[in-house]
N, C-alpha and C positions, 0 to 999 in steps of 0.2 A: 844538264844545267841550262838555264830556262832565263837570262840575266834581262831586269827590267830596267827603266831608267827611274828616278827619285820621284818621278811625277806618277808612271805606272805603281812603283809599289804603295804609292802614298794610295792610293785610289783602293788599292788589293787590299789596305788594313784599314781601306776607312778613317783616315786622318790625316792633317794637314801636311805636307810635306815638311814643315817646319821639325815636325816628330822624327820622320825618318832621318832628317839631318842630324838629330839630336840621337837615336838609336847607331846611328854610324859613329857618331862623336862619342859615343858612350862606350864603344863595342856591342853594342846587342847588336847587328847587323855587319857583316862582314862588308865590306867594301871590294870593288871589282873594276878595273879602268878598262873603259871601251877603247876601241879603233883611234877616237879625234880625242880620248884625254877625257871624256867626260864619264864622271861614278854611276856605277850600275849596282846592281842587288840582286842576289840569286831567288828566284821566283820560289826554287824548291825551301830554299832555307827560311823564306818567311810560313811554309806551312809546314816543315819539321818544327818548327818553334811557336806553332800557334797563333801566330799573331795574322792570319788575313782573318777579314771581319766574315763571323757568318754568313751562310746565305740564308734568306729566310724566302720560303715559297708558304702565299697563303691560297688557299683552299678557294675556289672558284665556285661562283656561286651555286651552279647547280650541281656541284659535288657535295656542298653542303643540303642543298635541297634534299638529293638524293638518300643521304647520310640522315637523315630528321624523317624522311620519308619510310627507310627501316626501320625506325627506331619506333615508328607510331608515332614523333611529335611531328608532325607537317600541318596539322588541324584539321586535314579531313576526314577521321575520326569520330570528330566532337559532336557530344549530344547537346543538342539546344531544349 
């Protein structure tokens, strides 16, 4: 168990903290008291539950280059 504070999980699901206070007020998020009293959030339980926001990796350029380069469309090919 992996326990973040309202500010890290906000960030992990990509949304305002406001949300997570509202997902704890609701029950969708377990609640968890630290050390000095302040709520925490099981890191594992927002991704049993889906909710951190994707990660999204895009493709660098010359991966894409490369990738257009086997494919034949890169244009050095082309007949004038």
């Amino acid at each position: 168990m992996s326990l973040l504070t309202r500010q890290e999980a906000a960030d992990m699901m990509d949304v305002p903290i406001t949300w997570v206070d509202a997902m704890l007020e609701f029950g969708s998020l377990e609640r968890h008291e630290g050390l000095n009293g302040e709520t925490l959030i099981d890191a594992d339980e927002i991704l049993e539950k889906r909710f951190a926001a994707p990660r999204l990796e895009a493709a660098s350029l010359a991966h894409v280059r490369s990738m257009l380069k086997k494919l034949g469309l890169d244009g050095s090919s082309a007949s004038v």
